[in-house]
ZANU-696069 format. One record per residue: x, y, z of N, C-alpha, C, O in turn; residue number from 1. Coordinates in steps of 0.05 Angstrom, whole numbers, plus 5000, padded with zeros to 4 digits. Atoms other than C-alpha are relative to their C-alpha. Layout:
<nodes>
(node (X Y Z) (X Y Z) (X Y Z) (X Y Z) NUM);
...
</nodes>
This chain:
<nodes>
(node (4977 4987 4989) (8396 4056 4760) (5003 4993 5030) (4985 4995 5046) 1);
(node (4993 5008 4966) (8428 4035 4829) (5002 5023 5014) (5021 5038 5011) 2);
(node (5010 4983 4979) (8404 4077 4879) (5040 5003 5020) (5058 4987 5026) 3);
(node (4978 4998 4988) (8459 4115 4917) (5009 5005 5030) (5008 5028 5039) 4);
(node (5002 5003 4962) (8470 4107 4993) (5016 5026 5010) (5039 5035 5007) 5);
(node (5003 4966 4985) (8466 4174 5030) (5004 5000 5028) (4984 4997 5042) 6);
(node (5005 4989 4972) (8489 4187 5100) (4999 5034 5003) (5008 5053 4989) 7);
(node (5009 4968 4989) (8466 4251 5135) (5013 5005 5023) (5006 4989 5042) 8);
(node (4992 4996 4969) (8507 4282 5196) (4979 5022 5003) (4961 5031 4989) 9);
(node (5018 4986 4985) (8481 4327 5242) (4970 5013 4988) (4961 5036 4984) 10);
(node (5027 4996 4998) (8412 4311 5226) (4981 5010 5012) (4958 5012 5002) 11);
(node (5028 4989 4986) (8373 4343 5279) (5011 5034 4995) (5002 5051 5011) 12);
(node (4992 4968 5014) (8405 4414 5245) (4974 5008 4986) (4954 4994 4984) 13);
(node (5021 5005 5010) (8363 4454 5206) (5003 4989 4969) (4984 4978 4957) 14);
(node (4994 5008 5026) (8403 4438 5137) (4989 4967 5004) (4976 4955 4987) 15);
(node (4997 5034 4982) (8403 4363 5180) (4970 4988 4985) (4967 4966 4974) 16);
(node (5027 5014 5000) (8331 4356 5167) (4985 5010 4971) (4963 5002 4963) 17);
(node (5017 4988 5019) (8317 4395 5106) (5012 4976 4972) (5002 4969 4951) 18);
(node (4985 5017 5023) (8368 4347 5071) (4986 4969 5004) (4988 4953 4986) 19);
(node (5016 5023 4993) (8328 4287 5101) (4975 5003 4989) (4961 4983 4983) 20);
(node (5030 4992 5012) (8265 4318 5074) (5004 4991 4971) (4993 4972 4960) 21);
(node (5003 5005 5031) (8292 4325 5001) (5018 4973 4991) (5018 4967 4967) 22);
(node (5001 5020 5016) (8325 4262 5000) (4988 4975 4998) (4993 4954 4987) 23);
(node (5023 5026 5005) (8268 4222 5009) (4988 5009 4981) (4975 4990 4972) 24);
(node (5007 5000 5024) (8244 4258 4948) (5005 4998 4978) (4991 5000 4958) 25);
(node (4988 5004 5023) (8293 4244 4906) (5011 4971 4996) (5026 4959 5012) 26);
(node (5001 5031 4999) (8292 4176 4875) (5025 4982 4998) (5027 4958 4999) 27);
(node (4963 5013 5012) (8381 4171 4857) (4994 4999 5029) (4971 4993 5026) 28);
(node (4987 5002 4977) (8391 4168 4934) (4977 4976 5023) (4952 4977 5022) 29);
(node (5000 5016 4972) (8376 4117 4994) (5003 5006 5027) (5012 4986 5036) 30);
(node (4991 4988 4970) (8386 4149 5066) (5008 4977 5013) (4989 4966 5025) 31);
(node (4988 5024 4977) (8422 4093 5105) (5011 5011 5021) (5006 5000 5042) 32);
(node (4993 4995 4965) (8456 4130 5162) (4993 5031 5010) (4993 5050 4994) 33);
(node (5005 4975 4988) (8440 4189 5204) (5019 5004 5036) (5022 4991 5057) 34);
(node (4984 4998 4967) (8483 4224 5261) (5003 5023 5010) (5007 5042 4995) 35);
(node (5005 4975 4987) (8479 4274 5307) (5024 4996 5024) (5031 4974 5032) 36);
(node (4978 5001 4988) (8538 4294 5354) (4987 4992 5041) (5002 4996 5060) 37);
(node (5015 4998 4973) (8483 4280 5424) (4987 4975 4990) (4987 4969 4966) 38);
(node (5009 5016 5009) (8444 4220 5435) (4965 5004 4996) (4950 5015 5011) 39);
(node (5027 4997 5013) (8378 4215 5396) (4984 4976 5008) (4992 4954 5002) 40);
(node (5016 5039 5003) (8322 4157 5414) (4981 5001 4985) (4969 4980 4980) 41);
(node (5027 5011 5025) (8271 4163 5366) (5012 5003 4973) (5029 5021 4968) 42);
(node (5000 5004 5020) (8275 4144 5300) (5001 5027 4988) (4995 5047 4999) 43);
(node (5003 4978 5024) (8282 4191 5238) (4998 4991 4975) (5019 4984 4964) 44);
(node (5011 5022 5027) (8246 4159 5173) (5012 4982 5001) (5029 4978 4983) 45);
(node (4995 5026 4998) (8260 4095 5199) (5025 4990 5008) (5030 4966 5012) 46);
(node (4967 5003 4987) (8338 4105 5223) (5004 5014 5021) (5000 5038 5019) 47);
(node (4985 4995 4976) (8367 4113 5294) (5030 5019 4988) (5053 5011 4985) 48);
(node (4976 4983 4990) (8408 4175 5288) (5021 4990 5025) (5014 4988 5049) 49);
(node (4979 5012 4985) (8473 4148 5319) (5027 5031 5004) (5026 5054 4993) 50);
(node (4970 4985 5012) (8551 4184 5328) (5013 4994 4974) (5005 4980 4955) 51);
(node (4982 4997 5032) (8601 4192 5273) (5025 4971 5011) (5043 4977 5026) 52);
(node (4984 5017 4998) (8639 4118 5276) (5006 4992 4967) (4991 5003 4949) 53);
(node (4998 5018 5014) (8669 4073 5221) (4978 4985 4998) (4965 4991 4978) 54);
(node (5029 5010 5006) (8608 4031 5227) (4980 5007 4997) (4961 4992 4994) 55);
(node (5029 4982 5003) (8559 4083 5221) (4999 5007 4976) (4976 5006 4968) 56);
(node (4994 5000 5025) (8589 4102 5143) (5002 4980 4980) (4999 4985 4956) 57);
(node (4985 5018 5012) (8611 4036 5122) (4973 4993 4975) (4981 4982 4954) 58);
(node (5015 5010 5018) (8545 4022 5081) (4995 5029 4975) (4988 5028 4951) 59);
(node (4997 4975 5017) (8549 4097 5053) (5017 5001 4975) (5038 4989 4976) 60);
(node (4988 4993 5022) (8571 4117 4984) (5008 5028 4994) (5021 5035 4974) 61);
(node (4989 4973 5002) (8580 4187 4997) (4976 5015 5030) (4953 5010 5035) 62);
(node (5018 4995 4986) (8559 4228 5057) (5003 5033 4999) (5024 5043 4993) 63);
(node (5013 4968 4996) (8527 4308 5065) (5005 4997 5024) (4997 4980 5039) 64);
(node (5001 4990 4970) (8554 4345 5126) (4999 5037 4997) (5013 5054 4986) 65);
(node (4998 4966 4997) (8532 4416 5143) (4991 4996 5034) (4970 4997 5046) 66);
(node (5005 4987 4977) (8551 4421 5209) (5020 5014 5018) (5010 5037 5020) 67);
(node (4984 4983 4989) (8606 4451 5252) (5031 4988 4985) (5033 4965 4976) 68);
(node (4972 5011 5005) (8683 4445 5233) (5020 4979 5017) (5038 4966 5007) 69);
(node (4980 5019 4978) (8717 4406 5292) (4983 4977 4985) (4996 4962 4971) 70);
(node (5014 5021 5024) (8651 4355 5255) (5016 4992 4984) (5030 4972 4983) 71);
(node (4991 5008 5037) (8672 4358 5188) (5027 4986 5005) (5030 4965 4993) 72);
(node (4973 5004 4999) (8743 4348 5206) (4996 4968 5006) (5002 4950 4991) 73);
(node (5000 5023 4986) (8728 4289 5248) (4984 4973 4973) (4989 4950 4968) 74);
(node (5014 5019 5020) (8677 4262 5191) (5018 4991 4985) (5019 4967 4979) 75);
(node (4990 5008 5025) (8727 4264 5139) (5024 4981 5005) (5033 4966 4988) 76);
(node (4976 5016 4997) (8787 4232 5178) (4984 4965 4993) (4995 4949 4979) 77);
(node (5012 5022 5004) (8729 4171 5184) (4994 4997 4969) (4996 4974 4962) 78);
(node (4999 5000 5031) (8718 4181 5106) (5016 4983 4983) (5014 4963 4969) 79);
(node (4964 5007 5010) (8794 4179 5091) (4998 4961 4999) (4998 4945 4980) 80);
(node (4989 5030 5008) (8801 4108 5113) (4973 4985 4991) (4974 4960 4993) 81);
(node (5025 5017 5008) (8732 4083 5090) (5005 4999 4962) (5002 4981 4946) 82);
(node (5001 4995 5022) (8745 4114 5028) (4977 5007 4989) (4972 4997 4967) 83);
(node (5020 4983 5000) (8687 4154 5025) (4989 5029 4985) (5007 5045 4991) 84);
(node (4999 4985 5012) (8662 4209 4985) (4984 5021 5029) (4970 5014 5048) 85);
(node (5016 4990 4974) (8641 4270 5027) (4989 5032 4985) (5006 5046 4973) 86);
(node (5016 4970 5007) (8598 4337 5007) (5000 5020 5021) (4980 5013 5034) 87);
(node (4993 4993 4989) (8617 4388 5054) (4987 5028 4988) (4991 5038 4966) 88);
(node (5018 4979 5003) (8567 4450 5066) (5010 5019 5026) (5008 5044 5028) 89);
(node (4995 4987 4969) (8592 4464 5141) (5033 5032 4978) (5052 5031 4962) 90);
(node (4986 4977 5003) (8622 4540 5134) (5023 5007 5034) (5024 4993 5054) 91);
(node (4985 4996 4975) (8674 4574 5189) (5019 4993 5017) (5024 4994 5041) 92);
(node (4973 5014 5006) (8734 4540 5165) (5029 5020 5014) (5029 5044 5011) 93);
(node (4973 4978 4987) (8803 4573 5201) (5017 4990 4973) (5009 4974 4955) 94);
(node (4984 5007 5027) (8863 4570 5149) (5008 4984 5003) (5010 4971 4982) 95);
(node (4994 5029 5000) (8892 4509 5180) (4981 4973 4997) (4987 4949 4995) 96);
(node (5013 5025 4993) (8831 4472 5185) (4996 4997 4961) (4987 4976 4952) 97);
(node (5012 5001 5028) (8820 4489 5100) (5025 4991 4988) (5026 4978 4967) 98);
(node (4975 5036 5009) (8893 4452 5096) (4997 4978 5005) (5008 4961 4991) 99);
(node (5005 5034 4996) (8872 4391 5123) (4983 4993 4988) (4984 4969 4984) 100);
(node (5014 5012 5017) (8816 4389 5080) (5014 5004 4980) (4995 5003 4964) 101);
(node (4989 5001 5012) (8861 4395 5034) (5016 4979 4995) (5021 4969 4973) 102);
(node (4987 5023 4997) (8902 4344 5057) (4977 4973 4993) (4984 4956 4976) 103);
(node (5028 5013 4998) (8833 4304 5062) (5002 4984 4969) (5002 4960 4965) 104);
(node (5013 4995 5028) (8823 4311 4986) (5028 4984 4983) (5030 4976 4959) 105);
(node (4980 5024 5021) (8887 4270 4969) (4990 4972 5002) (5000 4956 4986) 106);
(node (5006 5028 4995) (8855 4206 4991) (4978 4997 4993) (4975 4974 4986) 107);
(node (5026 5001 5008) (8780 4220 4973) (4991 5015 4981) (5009 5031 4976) 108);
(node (5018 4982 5013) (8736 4257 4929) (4988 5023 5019) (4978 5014 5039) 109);
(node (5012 4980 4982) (8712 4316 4964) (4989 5032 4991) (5002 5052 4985) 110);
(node (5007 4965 5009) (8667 4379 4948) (4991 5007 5020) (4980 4994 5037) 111);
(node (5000 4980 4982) (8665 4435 4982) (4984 5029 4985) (4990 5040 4965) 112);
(node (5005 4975 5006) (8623 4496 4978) (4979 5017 5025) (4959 5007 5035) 113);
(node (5009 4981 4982) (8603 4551 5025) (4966 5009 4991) (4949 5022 5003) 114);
(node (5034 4991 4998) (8534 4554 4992) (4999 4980 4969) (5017 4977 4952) 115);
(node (5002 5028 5019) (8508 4495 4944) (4973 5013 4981) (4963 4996 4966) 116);
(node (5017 4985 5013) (8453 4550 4910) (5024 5002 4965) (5048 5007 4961) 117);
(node (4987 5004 5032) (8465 4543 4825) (5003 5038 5005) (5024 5049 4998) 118);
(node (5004 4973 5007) (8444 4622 4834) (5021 5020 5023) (5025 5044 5020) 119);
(node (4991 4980 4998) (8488 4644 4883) (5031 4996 4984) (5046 5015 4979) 120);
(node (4971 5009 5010) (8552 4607 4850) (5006 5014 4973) (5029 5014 4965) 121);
(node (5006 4983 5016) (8529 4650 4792) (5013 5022 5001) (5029 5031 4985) 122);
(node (5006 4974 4993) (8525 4715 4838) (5037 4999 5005) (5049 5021 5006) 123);
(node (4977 4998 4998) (8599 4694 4848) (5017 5002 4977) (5036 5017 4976) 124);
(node (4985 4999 5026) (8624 4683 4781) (5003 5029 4989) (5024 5039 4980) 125);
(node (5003 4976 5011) (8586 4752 4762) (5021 5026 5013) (5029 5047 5003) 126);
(node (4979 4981 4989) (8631 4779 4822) (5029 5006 4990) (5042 5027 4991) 127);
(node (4981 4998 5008) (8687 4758 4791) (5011 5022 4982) (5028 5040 4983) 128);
(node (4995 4979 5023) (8683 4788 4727) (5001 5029 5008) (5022 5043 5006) 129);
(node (5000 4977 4996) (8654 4852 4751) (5022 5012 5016) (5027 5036 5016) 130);
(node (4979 4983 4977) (8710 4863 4802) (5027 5001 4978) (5044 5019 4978) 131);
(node (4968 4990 5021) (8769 4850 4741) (4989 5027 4970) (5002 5038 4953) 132);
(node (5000 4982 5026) (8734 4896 4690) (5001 5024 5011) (5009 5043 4998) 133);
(node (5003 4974 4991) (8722 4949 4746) (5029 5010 5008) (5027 5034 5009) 134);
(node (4980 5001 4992) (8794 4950 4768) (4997 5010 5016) (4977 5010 5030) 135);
(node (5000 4992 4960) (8821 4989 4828) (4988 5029 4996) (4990 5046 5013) 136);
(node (5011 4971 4988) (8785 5052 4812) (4975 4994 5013) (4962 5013 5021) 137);
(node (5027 5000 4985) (8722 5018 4844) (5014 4986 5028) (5031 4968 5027) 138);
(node (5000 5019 4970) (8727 4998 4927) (4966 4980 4999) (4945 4981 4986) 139);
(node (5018 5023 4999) (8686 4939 4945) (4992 5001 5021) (5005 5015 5035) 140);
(node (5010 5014 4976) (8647 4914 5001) (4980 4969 5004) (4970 4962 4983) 141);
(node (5030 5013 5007) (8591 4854 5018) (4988 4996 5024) (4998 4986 5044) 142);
(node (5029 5007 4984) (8527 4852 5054) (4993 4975 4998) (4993 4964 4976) 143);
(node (5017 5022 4989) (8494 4791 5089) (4987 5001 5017) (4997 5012 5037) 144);
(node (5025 5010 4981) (8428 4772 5126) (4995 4969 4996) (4995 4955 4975) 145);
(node (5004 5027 4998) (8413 4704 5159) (4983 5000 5024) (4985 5018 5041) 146);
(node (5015 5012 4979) (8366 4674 5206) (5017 5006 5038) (5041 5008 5045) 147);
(node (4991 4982 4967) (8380 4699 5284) (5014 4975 5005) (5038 4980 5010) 148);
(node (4989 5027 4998) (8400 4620 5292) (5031 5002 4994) (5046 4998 5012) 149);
(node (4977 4999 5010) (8465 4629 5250) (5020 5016 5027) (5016 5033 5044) 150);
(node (4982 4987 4980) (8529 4637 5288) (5020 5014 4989) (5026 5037 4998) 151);
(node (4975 4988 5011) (8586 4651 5248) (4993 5022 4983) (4972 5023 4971) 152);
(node (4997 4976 5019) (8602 4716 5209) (5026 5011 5002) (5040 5016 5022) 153);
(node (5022 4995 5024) (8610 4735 5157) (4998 4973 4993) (5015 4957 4999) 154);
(node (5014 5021 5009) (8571 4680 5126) (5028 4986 4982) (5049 4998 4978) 155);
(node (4980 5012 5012) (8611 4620 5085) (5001 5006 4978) (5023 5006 4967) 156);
(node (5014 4980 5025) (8572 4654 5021) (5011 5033 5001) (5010 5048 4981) 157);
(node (4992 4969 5006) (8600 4724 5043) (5028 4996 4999) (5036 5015 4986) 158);
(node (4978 5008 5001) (8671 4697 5046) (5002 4990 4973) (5016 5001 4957) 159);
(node (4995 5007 5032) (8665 4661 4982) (4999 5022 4975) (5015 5020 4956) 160);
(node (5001 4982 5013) (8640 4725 4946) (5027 5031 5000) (5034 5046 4981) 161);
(node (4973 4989 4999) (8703 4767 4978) (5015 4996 4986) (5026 5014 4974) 162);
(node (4973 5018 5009) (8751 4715 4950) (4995 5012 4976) (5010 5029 4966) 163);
(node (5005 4993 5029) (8710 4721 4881) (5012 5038 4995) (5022 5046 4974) 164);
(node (4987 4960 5003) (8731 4809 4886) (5028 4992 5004) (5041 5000 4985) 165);
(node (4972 5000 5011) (8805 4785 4901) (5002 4983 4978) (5022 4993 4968) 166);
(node (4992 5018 5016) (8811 4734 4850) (4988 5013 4963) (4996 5005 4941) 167);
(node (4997 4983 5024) (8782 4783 4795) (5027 5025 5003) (5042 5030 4984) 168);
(node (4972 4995 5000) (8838 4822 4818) (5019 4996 4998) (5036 5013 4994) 169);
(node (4984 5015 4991) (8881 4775 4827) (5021 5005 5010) (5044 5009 5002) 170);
(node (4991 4993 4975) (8896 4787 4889) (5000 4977 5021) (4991 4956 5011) 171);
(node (4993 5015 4985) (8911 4748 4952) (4974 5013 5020) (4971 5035 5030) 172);
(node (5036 4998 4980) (8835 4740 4991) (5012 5010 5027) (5010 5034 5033) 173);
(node (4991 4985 4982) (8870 4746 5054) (5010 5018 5014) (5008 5025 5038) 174);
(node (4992 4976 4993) (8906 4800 5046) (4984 5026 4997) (4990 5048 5006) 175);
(node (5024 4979 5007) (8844 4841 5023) (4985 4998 5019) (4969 5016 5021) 176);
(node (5023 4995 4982) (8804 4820 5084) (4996 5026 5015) (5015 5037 5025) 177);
(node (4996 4969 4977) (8784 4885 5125) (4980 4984 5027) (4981 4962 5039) 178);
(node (5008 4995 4974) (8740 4895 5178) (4967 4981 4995) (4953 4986 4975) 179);
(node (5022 5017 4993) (8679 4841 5197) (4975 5021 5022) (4978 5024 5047) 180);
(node (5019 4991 4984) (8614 4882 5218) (4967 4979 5010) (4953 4965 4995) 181);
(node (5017 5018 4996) (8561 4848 5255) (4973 5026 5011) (4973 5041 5030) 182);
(node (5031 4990 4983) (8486 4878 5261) (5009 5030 4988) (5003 5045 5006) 183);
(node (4998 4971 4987) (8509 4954 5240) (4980 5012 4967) (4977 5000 4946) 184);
(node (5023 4982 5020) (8460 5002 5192) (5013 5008 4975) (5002 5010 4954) 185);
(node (4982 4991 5014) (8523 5023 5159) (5021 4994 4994) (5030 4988 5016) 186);
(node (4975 5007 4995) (8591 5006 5138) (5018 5018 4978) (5008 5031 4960) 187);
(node (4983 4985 5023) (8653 5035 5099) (5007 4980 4971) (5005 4956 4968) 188);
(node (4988 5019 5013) (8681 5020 5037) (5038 5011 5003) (5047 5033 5010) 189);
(node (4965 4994 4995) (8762 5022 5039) (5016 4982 4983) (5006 4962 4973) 190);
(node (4981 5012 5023) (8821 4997 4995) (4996 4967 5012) (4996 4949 4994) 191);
(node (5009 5034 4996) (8804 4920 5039) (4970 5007 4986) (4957 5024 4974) 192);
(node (5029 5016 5013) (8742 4882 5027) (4983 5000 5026) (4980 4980 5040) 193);
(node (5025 5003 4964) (8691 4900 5094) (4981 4981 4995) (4975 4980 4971) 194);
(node (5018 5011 4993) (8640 4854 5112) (4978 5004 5023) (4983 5007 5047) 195);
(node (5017 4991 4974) (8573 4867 5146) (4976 4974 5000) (4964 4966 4980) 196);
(node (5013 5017 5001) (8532 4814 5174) (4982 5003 5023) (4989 5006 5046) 197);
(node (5023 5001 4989) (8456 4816 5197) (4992 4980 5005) (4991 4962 4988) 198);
(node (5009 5021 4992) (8427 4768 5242) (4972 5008 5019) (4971 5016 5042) 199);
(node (5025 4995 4999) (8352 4776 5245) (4977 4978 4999) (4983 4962 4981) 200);
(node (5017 5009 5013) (8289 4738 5244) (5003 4968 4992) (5014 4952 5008) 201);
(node (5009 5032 5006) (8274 4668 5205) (5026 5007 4969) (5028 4988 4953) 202);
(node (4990 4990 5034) (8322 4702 5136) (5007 4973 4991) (5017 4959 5008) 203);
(node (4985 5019 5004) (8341 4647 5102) (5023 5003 4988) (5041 4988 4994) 204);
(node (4965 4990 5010) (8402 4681 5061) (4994 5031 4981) (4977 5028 4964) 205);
(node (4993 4975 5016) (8411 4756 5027) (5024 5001 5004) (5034 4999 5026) 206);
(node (4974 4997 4999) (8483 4766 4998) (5004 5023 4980) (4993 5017 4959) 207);
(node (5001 4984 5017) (8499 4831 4961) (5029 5011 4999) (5044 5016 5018) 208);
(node (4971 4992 4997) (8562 4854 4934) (5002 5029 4988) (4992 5033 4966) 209);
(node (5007 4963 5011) (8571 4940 4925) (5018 4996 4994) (5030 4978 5005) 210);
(node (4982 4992 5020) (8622 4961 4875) (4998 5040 5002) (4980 5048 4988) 211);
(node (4998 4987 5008) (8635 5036 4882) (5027 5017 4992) (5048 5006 4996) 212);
(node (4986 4985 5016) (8674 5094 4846) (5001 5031 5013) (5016 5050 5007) 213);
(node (5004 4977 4990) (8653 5148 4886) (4972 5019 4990) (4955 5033 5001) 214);
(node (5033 4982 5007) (8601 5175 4839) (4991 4973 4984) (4992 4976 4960) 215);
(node (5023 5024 5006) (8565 5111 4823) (5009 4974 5013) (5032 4967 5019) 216);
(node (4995 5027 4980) (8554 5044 4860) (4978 4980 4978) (4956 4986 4970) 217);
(node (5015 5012 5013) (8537 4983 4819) (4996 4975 5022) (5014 4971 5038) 218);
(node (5012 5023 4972) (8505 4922 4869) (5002 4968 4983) (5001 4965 4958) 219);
(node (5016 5036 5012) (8494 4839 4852) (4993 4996 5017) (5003 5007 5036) 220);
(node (5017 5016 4977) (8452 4804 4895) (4978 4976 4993) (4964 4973 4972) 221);
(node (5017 5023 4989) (8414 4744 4921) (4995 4996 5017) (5008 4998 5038) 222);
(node (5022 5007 4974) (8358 4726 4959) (4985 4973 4995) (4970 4967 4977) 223);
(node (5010 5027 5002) (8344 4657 4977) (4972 4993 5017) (4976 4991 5041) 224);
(node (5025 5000 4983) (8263 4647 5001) (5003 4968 5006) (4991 4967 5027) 225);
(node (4996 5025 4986) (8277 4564 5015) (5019 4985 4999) (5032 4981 4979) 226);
(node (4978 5016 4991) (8321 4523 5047) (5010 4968 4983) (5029 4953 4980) 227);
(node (5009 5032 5028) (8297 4463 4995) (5031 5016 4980) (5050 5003 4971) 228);
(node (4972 4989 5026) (8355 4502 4949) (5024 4993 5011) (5041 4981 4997) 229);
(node (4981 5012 5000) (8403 4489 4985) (5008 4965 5003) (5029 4955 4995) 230);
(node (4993 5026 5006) (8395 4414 4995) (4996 4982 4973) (5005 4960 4966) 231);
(node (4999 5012 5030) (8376 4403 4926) (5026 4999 4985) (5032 4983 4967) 232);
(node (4983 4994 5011) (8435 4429 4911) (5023 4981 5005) (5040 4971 4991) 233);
(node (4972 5020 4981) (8478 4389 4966) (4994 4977 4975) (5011 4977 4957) 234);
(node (5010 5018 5014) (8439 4329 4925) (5013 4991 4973) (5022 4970 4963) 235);
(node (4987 5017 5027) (8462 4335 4862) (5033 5008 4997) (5046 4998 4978) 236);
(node (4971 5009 4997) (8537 4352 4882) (4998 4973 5005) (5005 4957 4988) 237);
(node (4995 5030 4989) (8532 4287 4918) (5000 4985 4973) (5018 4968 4971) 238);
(node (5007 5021 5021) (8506 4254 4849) (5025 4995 4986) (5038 4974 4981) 239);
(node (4983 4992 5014) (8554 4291 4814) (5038 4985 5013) (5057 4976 5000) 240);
(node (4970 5008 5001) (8617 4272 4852) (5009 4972 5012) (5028 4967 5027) 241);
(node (4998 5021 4994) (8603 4200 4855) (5027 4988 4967) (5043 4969 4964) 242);
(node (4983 5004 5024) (8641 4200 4786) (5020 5013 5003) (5033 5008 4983) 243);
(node (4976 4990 4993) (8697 4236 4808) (5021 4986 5012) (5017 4964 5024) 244);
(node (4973 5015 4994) (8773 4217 4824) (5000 5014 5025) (4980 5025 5034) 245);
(node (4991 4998 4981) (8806 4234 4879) (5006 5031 4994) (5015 5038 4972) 246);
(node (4989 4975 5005) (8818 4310 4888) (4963 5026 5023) (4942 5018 5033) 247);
(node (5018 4988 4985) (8778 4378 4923) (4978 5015 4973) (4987 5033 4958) 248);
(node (5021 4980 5013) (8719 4405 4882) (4981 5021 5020) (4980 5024 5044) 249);
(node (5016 4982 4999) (8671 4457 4879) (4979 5001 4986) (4975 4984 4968) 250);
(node (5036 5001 5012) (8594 4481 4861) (5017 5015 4974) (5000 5019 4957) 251);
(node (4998 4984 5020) (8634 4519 4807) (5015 4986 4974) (5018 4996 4951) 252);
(node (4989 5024 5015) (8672 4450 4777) (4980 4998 4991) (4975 5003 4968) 253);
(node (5029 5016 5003) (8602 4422 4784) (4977 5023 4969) (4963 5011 4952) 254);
(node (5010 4987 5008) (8571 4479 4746) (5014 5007 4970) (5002 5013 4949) 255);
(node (4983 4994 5031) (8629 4488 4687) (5010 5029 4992) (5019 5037 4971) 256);
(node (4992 4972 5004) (8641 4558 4703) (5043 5004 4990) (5061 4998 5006) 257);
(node (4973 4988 5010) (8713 4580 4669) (5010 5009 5032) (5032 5021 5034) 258);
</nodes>
């Protein structure tokens, strides 16, 4: 089987390097380019981390980026005309910038997911359901913890699990957003969707979604102990959407969820 050529952006991240770890263990892929948005001089298993050019992709067959959005944006316009496939992990998308990848996705192949874990894409599906069977006599909320490092909140995983509570409603995500808590012991629940986000420690991910009624609260949750999950995961989207046409996917295409 012909090995499949892997670039890595912002490699000196910590996704950067965890995805450099596991794809030297995995025997479908090749690492040919690495890039970091600063300049790097030492080597990284044998490649000069460079910037994001046309010539830095051109030997690539699909490239993994988890790193900021003005990035991604910039990666994918270089994509576009390469014709490039691109795996896209970077979270803390605005709504215009999640039209242009949209736009993006007419000219390339492109998946997208706010968390590349089989188990939490699961913990989303399960949200789904549970939020259309519970209807509106239950209010919602979701909890997240991440590593003190993390910037944005709520996480790209606590946003995705929101969406999953409007879309068992089928409801409009945006219009259900409420109130974004950062760091607090406690939060409400209310006819929106609140979010509370803990930034502690080394965490690598806790996402929990409460369902109550007033006199009972039913929970889902996930807790991720290594970071290996999520690039395994980046890994085999990448595999996965080397067979793909032109259009935007997801870990939940990839997975076959209804």
């Amino acid at each position: 089987m012909k090995k499949i050529n892997l670039a890595i952006t912002g490699c000196m991240g910590r996704m950067g390097q965890q995805l450099i770890i596991s794809s030297k263990k995995n025997n479908n892929f090749k690492l040919v380019a690495l890039t970091e948005n600063r300049a790097i001089k030492k080597k990284i298993s044998g490649i000069k981390p460079v910037f994001n050019t046309i010539n830095t992709f051109k030997k690539s067959h699909v490239i993994i980026d988890f790193t900021v959005p003005k990035c991604t944006l910039e990666i994918l316009k270089i994509a576009s005309k390469l014709k490039k496939r691109v795996v896209i992990g970077t979270t803390g998308f605005s709504k215009k910038e999640e039209n242009l990848i949209k736009n993006f996705s007419r000219k390339i192949p492109i998946l997208k997911a706010g968390n590349m874990s089989l188990g939490v894409n699961l913990l989303m599906y399960l949200t789904e359901i549970a939020s259309k069977s519970l209807g509106n006599n239950f209010l919602s909320k979701v909890y997240e913890v991440h590593h003190k490092h993390k910037i944005d909140y709520p996480s790209g995983t606590a946003l995705m699990l929101g969406k999953g509570i409007a879309d068992g409603k089928n409801k409009n995500f945006h219009n259900l957003i409420g109130k974004k808590y950062l760091n607090k012991k406690s939060f409400p629940y209310t006819k929106k969707i609140n979010f509370n986000s803990i930034r502690k420690g080394e965490v690598i991910g806790e996402h929990e979604v409460r369902f109550s009624s007033g006199k009972e609260i039913i929970k889902l949750n996930h807790e991720s102990f290594d970071r290996a999950l999520y690039s395994e995961g980046a890994l085999v989207a990448a595999s996965w959407l080397m067979s793909k046409k032109v259009g935007l996917y997801s870990m939940r295409d990839l997975l076959h969820f209804k």
